[in-house]
DOZASE-664743 format. One line per 5 residues: number of its first residue (from 1); their letters; for each residue y, x, z of C-alpha. Coordinates in nm, 2 decimals. Layout:
! residues N
NUM> A> Y,X,Z; ...
//
This chain:
! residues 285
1> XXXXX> 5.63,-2.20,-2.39; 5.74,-1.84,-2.51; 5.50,-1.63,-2.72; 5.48,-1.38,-2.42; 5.36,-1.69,-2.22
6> XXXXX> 5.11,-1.83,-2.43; 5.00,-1.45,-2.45; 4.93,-1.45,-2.07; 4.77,-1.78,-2.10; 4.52,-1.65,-2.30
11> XXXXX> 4.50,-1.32,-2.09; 4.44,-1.51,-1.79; 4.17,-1.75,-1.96; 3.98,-1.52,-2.07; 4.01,-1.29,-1.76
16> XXXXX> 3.88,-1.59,-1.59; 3.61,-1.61,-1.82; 3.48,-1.26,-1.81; 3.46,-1.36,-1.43; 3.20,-1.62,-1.40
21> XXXXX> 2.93,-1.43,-1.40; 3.04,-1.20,-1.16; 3.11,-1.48,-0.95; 2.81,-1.68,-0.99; 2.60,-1.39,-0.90
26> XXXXX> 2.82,-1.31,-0.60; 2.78,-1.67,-0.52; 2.39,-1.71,-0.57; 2.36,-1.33,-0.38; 2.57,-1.51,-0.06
31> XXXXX> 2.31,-1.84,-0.10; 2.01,-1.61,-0.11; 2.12,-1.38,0.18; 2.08,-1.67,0.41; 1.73,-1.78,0.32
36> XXXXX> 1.55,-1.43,0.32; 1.40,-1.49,0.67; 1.28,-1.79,0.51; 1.14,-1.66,0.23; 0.98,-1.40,0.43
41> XXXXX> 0.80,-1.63,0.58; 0.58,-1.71,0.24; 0.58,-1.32,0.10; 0.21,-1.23,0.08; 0.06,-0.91,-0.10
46> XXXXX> 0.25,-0.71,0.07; 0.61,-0.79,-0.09; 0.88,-0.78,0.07; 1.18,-1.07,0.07; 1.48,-0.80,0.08
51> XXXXX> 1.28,-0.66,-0.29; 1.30,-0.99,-0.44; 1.64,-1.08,-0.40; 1.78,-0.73,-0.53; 1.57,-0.76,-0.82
56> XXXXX> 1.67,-1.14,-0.96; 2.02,-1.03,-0.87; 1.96,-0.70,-1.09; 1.81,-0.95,-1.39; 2.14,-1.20,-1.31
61> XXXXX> 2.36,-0.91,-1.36; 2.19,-0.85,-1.74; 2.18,-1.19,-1.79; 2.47,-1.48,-1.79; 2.23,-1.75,-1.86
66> XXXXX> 2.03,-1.71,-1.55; 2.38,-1.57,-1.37; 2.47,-1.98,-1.43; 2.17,-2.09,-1.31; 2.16,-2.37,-1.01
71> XXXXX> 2.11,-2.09,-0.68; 1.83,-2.37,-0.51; 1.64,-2.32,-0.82; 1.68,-1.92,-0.83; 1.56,-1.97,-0.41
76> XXXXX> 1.27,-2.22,-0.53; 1.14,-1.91,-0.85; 1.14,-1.69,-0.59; 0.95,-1.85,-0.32; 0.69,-1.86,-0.60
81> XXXXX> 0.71,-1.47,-0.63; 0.64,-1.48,-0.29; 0.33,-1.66,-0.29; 0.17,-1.53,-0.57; 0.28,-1.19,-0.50
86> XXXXX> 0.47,-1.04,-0.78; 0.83,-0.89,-0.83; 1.07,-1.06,-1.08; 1.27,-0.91,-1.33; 1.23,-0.70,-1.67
91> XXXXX> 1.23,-0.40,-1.44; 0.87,-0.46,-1.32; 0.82,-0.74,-1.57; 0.57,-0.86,-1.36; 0.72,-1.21,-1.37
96> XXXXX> 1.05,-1.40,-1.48; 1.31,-1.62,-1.35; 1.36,-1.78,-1.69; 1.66,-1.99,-1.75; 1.60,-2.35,-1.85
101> XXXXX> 1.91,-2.62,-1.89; 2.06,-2.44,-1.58; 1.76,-2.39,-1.36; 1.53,-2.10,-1.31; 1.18,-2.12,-1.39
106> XXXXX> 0.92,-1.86,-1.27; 0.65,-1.79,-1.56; 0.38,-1.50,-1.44; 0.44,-1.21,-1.65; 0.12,-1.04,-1.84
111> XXXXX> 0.19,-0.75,-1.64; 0.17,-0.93,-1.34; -0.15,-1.14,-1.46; -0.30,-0.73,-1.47; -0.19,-0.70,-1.14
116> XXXXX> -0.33,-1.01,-0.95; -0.67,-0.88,-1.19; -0.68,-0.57,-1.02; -0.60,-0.67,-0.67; -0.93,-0.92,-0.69
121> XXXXX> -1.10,-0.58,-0.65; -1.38,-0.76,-0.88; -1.22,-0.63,-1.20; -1.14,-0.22,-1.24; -0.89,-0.24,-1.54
126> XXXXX> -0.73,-0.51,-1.78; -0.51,-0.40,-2.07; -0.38,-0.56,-2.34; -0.22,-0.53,-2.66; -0.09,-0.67,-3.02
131> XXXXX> -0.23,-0.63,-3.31; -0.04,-0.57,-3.67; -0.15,-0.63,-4.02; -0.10,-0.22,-4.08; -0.26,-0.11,-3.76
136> XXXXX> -0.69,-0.02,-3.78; -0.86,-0.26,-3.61; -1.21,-0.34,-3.58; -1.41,-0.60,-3.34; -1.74,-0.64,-3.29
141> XXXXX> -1.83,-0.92,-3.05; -2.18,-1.07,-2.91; -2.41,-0.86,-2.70; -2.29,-0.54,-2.85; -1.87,-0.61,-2.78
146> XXXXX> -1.70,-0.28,-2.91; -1.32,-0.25,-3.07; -1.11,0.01,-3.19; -0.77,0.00,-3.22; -0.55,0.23,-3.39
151> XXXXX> -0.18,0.15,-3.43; -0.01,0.23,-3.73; 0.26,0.48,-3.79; 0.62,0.35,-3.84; 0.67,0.01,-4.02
156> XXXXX> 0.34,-0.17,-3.88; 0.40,-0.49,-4.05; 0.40,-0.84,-3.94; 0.18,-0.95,-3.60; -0.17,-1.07,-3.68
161> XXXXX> -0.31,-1.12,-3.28; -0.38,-1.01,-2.95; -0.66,-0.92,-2.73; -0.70,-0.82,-2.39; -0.99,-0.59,-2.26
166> XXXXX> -1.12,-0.63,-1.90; -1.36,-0.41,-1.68; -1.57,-0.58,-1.43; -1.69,-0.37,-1.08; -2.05,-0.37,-1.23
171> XXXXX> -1.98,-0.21,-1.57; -1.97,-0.51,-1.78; -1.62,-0.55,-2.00; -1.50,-0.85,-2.14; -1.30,-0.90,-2.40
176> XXXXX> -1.05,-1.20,-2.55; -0.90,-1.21,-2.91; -0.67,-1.44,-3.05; -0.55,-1.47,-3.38; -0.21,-1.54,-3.53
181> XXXXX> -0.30,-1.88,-3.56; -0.39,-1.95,-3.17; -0.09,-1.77,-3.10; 0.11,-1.95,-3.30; -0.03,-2.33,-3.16
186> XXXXX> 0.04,-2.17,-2.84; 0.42,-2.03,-2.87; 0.41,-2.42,-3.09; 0.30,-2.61,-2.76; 0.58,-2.41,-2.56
191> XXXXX> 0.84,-2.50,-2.78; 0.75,-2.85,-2.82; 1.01,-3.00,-2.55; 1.29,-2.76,-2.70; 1.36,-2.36,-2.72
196> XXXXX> 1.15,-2.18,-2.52; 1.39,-1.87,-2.38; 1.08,-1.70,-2.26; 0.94,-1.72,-2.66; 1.28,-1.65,-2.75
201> XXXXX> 1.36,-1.33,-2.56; 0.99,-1.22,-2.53; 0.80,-1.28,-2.79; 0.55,-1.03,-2.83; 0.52,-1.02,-2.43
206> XXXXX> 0.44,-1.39,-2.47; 0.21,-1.28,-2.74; 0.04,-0.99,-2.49; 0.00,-1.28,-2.24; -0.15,-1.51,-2.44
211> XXXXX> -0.46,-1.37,-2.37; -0.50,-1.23,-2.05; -0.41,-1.59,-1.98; -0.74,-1.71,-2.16; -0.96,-1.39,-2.02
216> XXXXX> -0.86,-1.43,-1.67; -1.00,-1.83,-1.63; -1.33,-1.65,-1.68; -1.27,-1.37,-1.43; -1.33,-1.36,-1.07
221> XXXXX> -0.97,-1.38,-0.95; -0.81,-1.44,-0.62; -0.57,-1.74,-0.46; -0.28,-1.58,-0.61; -0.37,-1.58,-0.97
226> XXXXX> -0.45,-1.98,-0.85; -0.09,-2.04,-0.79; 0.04,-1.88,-1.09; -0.20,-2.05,-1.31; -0.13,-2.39,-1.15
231> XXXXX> 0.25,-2.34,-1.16; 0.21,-2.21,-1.57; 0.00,-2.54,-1.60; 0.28,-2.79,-1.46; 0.53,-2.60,-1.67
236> XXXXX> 0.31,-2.62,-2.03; 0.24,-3.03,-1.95; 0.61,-3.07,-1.82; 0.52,-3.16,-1.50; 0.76,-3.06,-1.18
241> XXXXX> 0.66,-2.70,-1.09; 0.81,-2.79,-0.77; 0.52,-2.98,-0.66; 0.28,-2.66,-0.67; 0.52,-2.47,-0.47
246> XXXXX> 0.50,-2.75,-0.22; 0.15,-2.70,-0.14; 0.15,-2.39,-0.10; 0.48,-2.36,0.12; 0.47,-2.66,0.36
251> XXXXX> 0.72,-2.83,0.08; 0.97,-2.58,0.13; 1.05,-2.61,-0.26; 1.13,-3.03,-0.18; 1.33,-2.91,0.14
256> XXXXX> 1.56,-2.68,-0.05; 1.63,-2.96,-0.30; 1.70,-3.22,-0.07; 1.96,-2.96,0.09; 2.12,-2.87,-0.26
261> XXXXX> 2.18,-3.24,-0.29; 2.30,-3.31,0.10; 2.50,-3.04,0.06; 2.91,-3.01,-0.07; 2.91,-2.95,-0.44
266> XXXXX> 3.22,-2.73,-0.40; 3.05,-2.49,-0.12; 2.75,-2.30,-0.05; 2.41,-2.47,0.12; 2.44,-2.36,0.52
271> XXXXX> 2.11,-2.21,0.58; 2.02,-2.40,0.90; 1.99,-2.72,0.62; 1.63,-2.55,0.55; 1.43,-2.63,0.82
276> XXXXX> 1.13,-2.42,0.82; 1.05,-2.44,1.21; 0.71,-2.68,1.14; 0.56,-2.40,0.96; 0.24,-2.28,1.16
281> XXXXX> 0.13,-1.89,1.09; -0.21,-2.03,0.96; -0.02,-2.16,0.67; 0.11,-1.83,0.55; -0.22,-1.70,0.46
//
């Protein structure tokens, strides 16, 4: 082969290359188009289907990793959106599609832990933040809670916790430190089966979450936090999150699998393989 023609070889390879994403995402956009009715059929909370495709395919556009990721898992993330009514994506950052050996898994967002607080209607405001080894910060805890937190100026130095601060409806605040130490066993268990891309890309969110997490057991929370906690909880143990998703969905998460795997590898997934006629409207409380 002339040098011109090994040239365009490479050209072409890398051409092809700076392609895949593009196609994968126009791929995964054409799967997800399909299944909206279905999804909309386990939206609570008052989001909408339509929302949550445009934003994952936003986050895909920004991200090649989850771009590559299997659509049926991308479909499965978002039905748990649906159900425990948050938005994906680092624009709301409410909760993630996080890639994981090829598959998406939905983690709840500390944002979106606030959110499902508020929306109990039991608790006014939850906020919370990291603390660093230059910032002023003094707790007081017992029957008296009070802290104070001033961060530093410029260069705050290296993290040293986390606390979250919740306001009940009858004036009584709670509040939920955790030192580096926690965090650290924490971001330690996550990690434990291999890199954790949510630890990875997020740490100091993962830090924030940390504990709303722990305050929000001991809050009176609604169904939705339920589902997001039990989902967290399979994913922390290594357990199928899929199985959470089930109950909650009249196994729609098993029914998309077993159509990803009836399915041509080559082509997309028809969308009359999901067969979501059985599902009765008491289910989608």
């Amino acid at each position: 082969m002339s040098k011109s023609g090994y040239t365009q070889s490479g050209q072409e390879l890398q051409r092809q290359h700076a392609n895949k994403p593009a196609t994968a995402i126009a791929t995964t956009k054409a799967f997800l188009e399909t299944r909206v009715e279905s999804l909309g059929k386990w939206v609570r909370e008052g989001v909408r289907p339509d929302a949550l495709v445009r934003f994952i395919l936003l986050d895909m556009s920004n991200n090649p990793k989850l771009a590559a990721c299997d659509p049926t898992s991308i479909y499965i993330g978002l039905l748990a959106c649906a159900q425990t009514g948050l938005e994906p994506g680092a624009l709301r950052g409410e909760a993630y599609l996080v890639p994981f050996a090829n598959k998406a898994q939905f983690i709840a967002g500390y944002r979106g832990l606030i959110k499902q607080a508020k929306r109990s209607r039991s608790v006014h405001n939850l906020t919370a933040n990291v603390v660093y080894d230059r910032d002023d910060f003094d707790l007081l805890l017992g029957t008296d809670q009070k802290l104070t937190h001033r961060p530093a100026r410029g260069d705050r130095g290296a993290i040293v916790g986390a606390y979250a601060i919740a306001s009940l409806a009858h004036g009584v605040r709670e509040i939920e430190w955790m030192g580096i130490d926690d965090l650290e066993r924490i971001k330690k268990v996550a990690t434990s089966r291999g890199r954790s891309p949510a630890w990875d890309q997020w740490e100091s969110e993962m830090m924030r979450k940390a504990p709303v997490r722990r305050l929000c057991k001991r809050l009176p929370m609604g169904s939705d936090y339920a589902i997001a906690q039990a989902i967290d909880d399979a994913h922390d143990e290594g357990r199928s999150t899929n199985d959470v998703i089930d109950v909650v969905t009249d196994g729609e998460a098993s029914k998309a699998t077993a159509a990803a795997d009836r399915a041509p590898k080559a082509g997309i997934p028809l969308a009359d393989e999901f067969d979501s006629t059985d599902v009765q409207p008491e289910d989608r409380q």
